[in-house]
C-alpha positions as CSV (number, residue, x, y, z in Angstrom):
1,X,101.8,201.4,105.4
2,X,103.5,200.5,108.5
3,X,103.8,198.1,111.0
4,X,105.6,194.2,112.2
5,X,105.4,192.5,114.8
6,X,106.5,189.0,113.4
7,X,106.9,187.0,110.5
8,X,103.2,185.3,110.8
9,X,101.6,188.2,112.2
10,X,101.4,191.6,110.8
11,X,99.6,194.6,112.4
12,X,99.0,197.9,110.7
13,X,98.3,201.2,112.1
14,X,94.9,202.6,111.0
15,X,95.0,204.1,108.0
16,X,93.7,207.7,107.5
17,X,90.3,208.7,106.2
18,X,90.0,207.6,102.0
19,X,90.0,210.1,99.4
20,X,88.8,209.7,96.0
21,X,86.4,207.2,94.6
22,X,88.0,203.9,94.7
23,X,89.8,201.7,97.5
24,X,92.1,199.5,95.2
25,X,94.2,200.7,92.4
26,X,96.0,196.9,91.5
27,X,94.3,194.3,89.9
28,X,94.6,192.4,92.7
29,X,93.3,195.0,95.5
30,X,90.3,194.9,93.2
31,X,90.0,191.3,93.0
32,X,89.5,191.2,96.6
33,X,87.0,193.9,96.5
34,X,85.0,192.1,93.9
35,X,85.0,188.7,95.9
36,X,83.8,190.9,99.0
37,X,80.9,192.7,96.9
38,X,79.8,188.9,94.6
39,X,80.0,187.1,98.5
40,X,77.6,190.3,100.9
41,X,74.4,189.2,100.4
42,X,73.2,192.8,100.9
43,X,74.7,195.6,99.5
44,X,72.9,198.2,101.6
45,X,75.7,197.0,104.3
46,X,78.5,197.4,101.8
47,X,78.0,201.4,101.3
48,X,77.9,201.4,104.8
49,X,80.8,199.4,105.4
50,X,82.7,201.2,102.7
51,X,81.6,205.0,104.1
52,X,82.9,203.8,107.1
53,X,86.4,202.9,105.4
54,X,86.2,206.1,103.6
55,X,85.8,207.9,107.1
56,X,88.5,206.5,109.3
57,X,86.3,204.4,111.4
58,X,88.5,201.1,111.4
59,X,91.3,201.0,113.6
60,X,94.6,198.9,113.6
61,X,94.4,195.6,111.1
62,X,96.0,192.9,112.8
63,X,97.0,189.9,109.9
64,X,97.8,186.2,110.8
65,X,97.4,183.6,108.2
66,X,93.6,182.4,108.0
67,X,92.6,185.8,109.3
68,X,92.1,189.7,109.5
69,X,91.2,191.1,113.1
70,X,90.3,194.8,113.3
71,X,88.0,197.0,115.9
72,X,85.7,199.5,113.7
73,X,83.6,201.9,114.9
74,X,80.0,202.7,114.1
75,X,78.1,205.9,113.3
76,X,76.8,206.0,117.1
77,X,80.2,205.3,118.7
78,X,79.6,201.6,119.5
79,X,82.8,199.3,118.6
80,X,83.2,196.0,117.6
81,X,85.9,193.5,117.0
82,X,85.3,192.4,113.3
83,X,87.2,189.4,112.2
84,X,87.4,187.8,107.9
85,X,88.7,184.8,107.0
86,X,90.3,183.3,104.2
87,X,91.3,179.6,103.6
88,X,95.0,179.0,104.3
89,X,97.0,176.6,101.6
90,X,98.2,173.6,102.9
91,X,101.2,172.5,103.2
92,X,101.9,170.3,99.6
93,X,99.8,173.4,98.3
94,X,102.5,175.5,99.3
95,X,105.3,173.2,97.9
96,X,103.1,173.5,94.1
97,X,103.0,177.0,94.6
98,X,106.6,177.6,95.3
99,X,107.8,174.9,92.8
100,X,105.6,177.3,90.2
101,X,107.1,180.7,91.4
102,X,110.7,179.6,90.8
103,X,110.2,178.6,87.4
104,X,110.0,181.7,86.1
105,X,112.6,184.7,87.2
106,X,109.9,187.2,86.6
107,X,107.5,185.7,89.2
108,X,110.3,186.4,91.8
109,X,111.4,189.6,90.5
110,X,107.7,190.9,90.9
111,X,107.3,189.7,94.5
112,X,110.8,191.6,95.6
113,X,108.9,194.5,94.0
114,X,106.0,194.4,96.0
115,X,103.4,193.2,92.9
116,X,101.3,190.3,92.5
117,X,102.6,188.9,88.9
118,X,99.5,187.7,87.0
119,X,100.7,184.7,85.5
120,X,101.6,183.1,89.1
121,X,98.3,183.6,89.7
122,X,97.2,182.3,86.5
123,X,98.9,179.1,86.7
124,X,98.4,178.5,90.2
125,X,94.7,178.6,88.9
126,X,95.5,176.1,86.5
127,X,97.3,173.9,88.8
128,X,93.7,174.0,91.3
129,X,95.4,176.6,93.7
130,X,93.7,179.7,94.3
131,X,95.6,182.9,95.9
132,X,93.2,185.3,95.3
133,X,90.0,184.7,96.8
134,X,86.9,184.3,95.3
135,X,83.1,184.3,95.9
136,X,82.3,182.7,99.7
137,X,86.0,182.8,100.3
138,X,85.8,185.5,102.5
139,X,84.0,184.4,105.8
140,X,83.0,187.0,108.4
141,X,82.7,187.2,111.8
142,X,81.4,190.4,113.7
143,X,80.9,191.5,117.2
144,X,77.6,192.8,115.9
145,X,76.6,189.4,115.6
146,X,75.2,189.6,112.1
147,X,75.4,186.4,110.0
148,X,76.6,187.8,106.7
149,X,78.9,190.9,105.8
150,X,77.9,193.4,108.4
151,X,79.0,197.0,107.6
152,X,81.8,196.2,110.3
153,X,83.4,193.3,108.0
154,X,82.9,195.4,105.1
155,X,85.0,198.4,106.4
156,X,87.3,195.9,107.2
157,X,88.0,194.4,103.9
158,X,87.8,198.3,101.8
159,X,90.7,198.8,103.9
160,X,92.1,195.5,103.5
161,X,92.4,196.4,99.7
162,X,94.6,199.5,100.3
163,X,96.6,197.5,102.3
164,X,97.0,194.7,99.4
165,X,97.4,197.7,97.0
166,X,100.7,198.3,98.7
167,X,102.4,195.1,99.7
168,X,100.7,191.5,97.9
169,X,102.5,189.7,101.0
170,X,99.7,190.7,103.0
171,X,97.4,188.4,100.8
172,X,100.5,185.3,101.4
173,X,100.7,185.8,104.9
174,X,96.6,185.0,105.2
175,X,97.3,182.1,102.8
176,X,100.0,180.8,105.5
177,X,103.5,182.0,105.1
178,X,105.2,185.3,106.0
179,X,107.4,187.5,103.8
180,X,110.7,186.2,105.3
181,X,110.1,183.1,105.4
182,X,108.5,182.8,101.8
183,X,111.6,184.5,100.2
184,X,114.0,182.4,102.0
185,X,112.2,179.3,100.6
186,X,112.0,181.1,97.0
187,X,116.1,181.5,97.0
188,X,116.1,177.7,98.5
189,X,114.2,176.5,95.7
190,X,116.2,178.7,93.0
191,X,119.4,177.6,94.1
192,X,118.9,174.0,93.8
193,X,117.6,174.5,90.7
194,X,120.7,176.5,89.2
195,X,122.8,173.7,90.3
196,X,123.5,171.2,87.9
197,X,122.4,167.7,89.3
198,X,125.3,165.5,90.8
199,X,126.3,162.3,88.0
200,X,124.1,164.2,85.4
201,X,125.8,162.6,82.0
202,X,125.3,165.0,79.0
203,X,123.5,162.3,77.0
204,X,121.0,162.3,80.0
205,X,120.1,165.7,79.3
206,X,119.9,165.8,75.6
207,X,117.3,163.0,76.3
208,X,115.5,165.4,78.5
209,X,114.9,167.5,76.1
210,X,112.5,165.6,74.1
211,X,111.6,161.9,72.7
212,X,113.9,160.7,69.8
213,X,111.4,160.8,66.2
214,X,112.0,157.1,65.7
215,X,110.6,156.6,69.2
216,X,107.6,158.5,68.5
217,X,106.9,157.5,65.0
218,X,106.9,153.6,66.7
219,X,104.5,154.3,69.5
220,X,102.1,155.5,66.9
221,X,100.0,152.6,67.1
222,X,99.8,152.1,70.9
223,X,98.4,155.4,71.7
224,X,95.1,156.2,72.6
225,X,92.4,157.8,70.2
226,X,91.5,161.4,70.3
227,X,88.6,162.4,72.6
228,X,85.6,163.1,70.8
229,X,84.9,166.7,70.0
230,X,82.6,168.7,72.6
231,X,79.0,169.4,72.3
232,X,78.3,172.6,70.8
233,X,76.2,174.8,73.0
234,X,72.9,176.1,71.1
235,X,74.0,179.9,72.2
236,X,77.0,181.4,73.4
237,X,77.2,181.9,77.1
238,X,75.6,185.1,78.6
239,X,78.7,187.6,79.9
240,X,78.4,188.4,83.8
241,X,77.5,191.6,84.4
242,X,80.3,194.2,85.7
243,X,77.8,196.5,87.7
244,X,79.2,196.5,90.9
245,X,79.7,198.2,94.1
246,X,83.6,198.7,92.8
247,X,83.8,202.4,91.3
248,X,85.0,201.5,87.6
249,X,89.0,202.7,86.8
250,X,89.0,206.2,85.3
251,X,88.0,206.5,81.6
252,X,86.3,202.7,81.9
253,X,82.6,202.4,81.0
254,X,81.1,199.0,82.3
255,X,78.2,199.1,79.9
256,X,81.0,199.2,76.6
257,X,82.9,196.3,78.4
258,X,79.6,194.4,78.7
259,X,78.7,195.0,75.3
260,X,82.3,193.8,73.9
261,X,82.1,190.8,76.2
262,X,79.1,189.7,74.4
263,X,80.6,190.1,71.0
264,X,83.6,188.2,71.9
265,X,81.0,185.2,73.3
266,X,79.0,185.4,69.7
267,X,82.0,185.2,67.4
268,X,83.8,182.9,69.9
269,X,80.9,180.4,69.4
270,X,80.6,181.1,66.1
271,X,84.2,179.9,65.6
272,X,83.6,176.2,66.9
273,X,80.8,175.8,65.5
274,X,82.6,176.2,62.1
275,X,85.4,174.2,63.5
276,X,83.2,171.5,64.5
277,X,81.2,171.3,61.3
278,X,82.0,168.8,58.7
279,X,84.5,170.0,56.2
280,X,85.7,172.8,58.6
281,X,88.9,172.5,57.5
282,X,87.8,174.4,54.4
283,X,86.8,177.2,55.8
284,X,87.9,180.5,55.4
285,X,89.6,182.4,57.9
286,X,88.1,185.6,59.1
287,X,90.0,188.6,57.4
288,X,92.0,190.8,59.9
289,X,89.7,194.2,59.9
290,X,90.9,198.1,60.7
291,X,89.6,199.6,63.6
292,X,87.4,201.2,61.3
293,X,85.6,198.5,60.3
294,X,85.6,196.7,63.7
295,X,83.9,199.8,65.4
296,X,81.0,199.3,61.9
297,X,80.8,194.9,62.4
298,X,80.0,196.0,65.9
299,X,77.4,198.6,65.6
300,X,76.0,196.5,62.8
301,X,75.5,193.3,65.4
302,X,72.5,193.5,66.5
303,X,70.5,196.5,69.1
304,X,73.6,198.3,70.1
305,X,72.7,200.9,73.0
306,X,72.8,204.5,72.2
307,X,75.3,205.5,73.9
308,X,78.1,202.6,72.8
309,X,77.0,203.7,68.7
310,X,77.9,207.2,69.8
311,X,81.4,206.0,71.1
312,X,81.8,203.3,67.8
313,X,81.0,206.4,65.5
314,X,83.7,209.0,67.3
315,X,86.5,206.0,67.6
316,X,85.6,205.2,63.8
317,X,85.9,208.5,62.9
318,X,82.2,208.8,61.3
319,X,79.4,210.8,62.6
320,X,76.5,208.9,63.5
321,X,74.5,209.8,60.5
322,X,77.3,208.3,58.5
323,X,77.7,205.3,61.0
324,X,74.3,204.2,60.5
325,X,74.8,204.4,56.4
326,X,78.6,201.9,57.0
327,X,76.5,199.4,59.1
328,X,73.7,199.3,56.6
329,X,76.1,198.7,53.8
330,X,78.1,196.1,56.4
331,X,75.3,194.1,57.0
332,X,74.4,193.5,53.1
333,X,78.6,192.8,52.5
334,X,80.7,193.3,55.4
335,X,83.5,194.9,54.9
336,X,83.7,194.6,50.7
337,X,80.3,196.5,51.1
338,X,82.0,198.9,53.5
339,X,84.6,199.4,50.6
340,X,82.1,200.2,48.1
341,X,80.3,202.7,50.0
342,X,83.5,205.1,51.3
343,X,86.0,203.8,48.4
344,X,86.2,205.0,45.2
345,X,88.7,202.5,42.8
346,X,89.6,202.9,39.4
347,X,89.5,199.7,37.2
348,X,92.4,199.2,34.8
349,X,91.2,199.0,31.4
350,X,91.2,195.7,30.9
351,X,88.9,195.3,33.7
352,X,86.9,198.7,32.8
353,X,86.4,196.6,29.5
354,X,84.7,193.7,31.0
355,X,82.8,195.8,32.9
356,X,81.1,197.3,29.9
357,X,80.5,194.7,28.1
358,X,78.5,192.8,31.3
359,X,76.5,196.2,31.2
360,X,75.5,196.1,27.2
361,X,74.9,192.5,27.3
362,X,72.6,192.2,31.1
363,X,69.7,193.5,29.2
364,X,68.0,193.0,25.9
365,X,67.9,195.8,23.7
366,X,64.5,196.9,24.4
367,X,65.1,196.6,28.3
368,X,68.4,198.1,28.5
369,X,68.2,201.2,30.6
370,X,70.5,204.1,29.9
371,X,73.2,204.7,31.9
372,X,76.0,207.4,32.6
373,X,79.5,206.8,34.3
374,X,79.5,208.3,37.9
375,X,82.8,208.3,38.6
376,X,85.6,205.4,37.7
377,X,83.1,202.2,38.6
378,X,79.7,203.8,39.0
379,X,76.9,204.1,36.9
380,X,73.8,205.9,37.9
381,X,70.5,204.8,36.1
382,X,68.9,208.0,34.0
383,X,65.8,208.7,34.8
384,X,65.8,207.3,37.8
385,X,67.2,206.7,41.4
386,X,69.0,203.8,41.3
387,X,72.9,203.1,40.7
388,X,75.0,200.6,40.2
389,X,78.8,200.1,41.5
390,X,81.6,197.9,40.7
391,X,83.5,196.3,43.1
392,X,86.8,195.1,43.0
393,X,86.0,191.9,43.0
394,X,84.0,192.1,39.9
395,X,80.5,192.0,41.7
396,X,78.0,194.7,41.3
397,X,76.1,196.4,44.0
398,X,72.8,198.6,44.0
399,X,72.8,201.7,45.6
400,X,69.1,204.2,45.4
401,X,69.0,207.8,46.1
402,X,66.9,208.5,49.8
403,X,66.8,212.2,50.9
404,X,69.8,213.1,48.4
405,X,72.0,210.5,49.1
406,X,73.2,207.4,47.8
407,X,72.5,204.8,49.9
408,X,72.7,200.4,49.8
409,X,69.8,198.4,48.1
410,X,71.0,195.6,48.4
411,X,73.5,192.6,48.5
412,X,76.0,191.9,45.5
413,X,75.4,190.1,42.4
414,X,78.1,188.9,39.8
415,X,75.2,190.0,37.4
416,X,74.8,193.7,37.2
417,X,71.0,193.4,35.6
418,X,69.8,191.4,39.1
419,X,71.4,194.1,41.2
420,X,70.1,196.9,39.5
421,X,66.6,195.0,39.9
422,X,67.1,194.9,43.9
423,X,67.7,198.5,43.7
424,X,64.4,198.8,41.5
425,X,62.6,196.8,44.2
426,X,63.5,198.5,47.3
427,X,62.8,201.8,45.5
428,X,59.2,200.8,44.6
C-alpha cells in the first residue's frame, strides 16, 4: 500500500486484481465489510461490486476525512466517480477519544504498529463513540446515479477493507484526523499525563486513591436505593444470523457459531432468571464441565442439525452412535448420568455394604427379584433385561438391554426398588 499526499488526504494507487476468497483479514477490515453488506439493500449489487474489486476495476482511492472518492470501471468500459461516506467525530468527540487512547500504553503501542486495539474500540463504544462504522453508516454516492450501494460503491468499499487491513489510520483519517497529527496529539496527551501535577501534596494523592471507610460507612444513610431489578424477558433473545456476503475465516462454520450463539442466549437467560428468583441466593452454581461433557449438554439441547452432532461427536471423542446413548443418559442426569453410563467406580466396603442392604431390604421377600453383581456397582436383573447401577452419590439408576446394549431407563432414585420399576416400565 502506497501513497500521501498530505496529512488530511491520503490517495492510494489501485490495488492489483484480489486473489483468494476474502477481502479483509483484521477484525476490523471485516467490520467494515459487514456494515457495507447489513447497510446494500440488494445483494445482487454486492457480488457485482465485489467481482469488480476482485478484477482490478477500481482505480486510485482518494481518502479525506468524511469521505472515499475512487473512479471504477464497469463490465462495458463505462466509468464512474463513486464516492462513500462516513460521519466524521467532532471535535469534543475527538478530545474523549484521545483522553481514552492515552490511558492505556497498549492502545498507543497498537496504533504505532499499525492495528486497531479492540478495547479502544470497545470503550469508545461504551463512552457513545463509534470508530468503526455500522449499519447506514456508510452513505453512497455514485455517478451511476443509483440510490443505494451500486456495484460502483461496492467495489469501492471491498477494496477499502484491504486498505484498512494494512494501516487502521485510514479508518481515523475518515473519522477527521490524520496520522501525524493524531500521534502528535497522543505524545501531547501522554506527556502531560506522566508529569506529576504542579503543588500536588502527597496527602492529596493518597486521598485520590479512594474515600476514607469512616467516610463511607457515614454516608450510608444518605444514599440512594438500589434500582429495582429488570424485567425478565419470557425467552432469550434470537442470535442474528452470520450468513453473509463475507467469505467466513478458514476452518470457521457459520451454522456451528449460530448454533453456539443460541446456547449461550438459553443459559444466559436461564441464569437471571435464577438470579432474579426469590431465594436465588441459594442456588447452586453450575458445575465447571470437560469438554466432553459440554460437546453431550449441547447435543442433548434440543434439535441439533446433523451436521453440528457429527462435529460434537468427533471433538467429544464418541462416535455418533455412542453420542446419541451420552445425550440420552444427559438428559435423564446430566453429567452424574453421563458418569454412570462411561464410568465404572468401585465402592469402598463400607459403602458396598450399604448398598446391599438397600437391595435385600427394597423388596419384600416374595417380590424380591434375583440379582447378580455386574461389575463393582452394577446389578443386572436375572431373567430379565433390566439393571440397576450405583452411583456415587448413592442414587440408583435403571439401565434395559435394546439391541445388545445397556442403555438408560430412566432418572435416579435414592430407592433402588422405584428405579428398577422405571426400567420395568420402559421395557414393557
Amino acid at each position: 500500500m502506497s501513497g500521501y499526499a498530505h496529512d488530511d488526504e491520503r490517495t492510494f494507487a489501485a490495488l492489483p486484481p484480489a486473489r483468494g476468497s476474502g477481502f479483509a483479514r483484521t477484525w476490523w477490515g471485516r467490520a467494515w465489510l459487514k456494515a457495507l453488506e447489513d447497510t446494500a439493500l440488494d445483494g445482487r449489487q454486492l457480488k457485482k461490486g465485489r467481482k469488480h474489486a476482485r478484477e482490478g476495476a477500481v482505480g486510485a482511492v482518494a481518502v479525506r476525512p468524511g469521505r472515499i472518492t475512487a473512479v471504477v470501471r464497469d463490465d462495458d468500459g463505462s466509468s464512474y466517480r463513486s464516492d462513500v461516506l462516513l460521519q466524521e467525530l467532532s471535535a469534543d468527540e475527538w478530545d474523549r477519544l484521545l483522553d481514552l487512547a492515552v490511558e492505556s500504553a497498549g492502545h498507543i503501542a497498537a496504533l504505532l504498529d499499525h492495528e486497531m486495539p479492540p478495547h479502544l474500540v470497545e470503550d469508545a463504544a461504551a463512552a457513545g463513540l463509534e470508530l468503526l462504522p455500522g449499519i447506514g453508516d456508510l452513505d453512497p454516492q455514485c455517478g451511476c446515479e443509483a440510490w443505494d450501494h451500486c456495484p460502483h460503491t461496492a467495489a469501492l468499499c471491498y477494496q477499502m477493507a484491504r486498505l484498512l487491513d494494512e494501516d487502521p489510520f485510514v479508518l481515523l483519517l475518515m473519522r477527521g484526523r490524520g496520522e501525524r497529527a493524531l500521534l502528535d496529539e497522543l505524545q501531547e496527551r501522554s506527556a502531560a499525563r506522566a508529569a506529576p501535577a504542579a503543588g500536588d501534596s502527597a496527602e492529596e494523592e493518597v486521598e485520590a486513591g479512594g474515600v476514607p471507610a469512616a467516610e463511607a460507612f457515614a454516608a450510608r444513610d444518605i444514599l440512594p436505593p438500589l434500582p429495582a431489578p429488570p424485567t425478565l424477558l419470557s425467552a432469550p433473545g434470537v442470535p442474528p444470523s452470520l450468513d453473509t456476503e463475507t467469505d467466513p475465516a478458514p476452518g470457521v462454520d457459520p451454522s456451528a457459531l449460530e448454533f453456539l450463539a443460541a446456547d449461550a442466549a438459553g443459559r444466559a437467560h436461564r441464569l437471571l432468571a435464577d438470579a432474579l428468583a426469590p431465594g436465588h441466593e441459594r442456588t447452586a452454581m453450575e458445575p465447571s464441565l470437560t469438554v466432553g461433557q459440554d460437546a453431550v449438554r449441547l447435543a442433548a439441547a434440543g434439535s441439533v442439525p446433523s451436521g453440528i452432532a457429527a462435529r460434537l461427536a468427533t471433538g467429544s471423542g464418541r462416535r455418533r452412535a455412542e453420542l446419541d446413548l451420552a445425550t440420552r443418559a444427559w438428559r435423564y442426569g446430566g453429567a452424574a448420568a453421563l458418569s454412570v453410563l462411561e464410568e465404572e467406580w468401585t465402592p469402598d466396603a463400607e459403602a458396598l455394604a450399604r448398598a446391599r442392604t438397600l437391595l435385600a431390604e427394597a423388596w419384600e421377600d416374595a417380590d424380591r427379584p434375583v440379582l447378580r453383581p455386574a461389575g463393582a456397582a452394577r446389578w443386572t436383573v436375572v431373567g430379565a433385561e433390566a439393571q440397576l447401577r450405583l452411583g456415587e452419590d448413592g442414587r440408583w439408576w435403571p439401565y434395559r438391554k435394546e439391541r445388545g446394549h445397556w442403555v438408560p431407563a430412566g432418572p435416579a432414585d435414592p430407592d433402588p426398588a422405584a428405579a428398577l420399576a422405571a426400567a420395568a416400565a420402559g421395557e414393557d
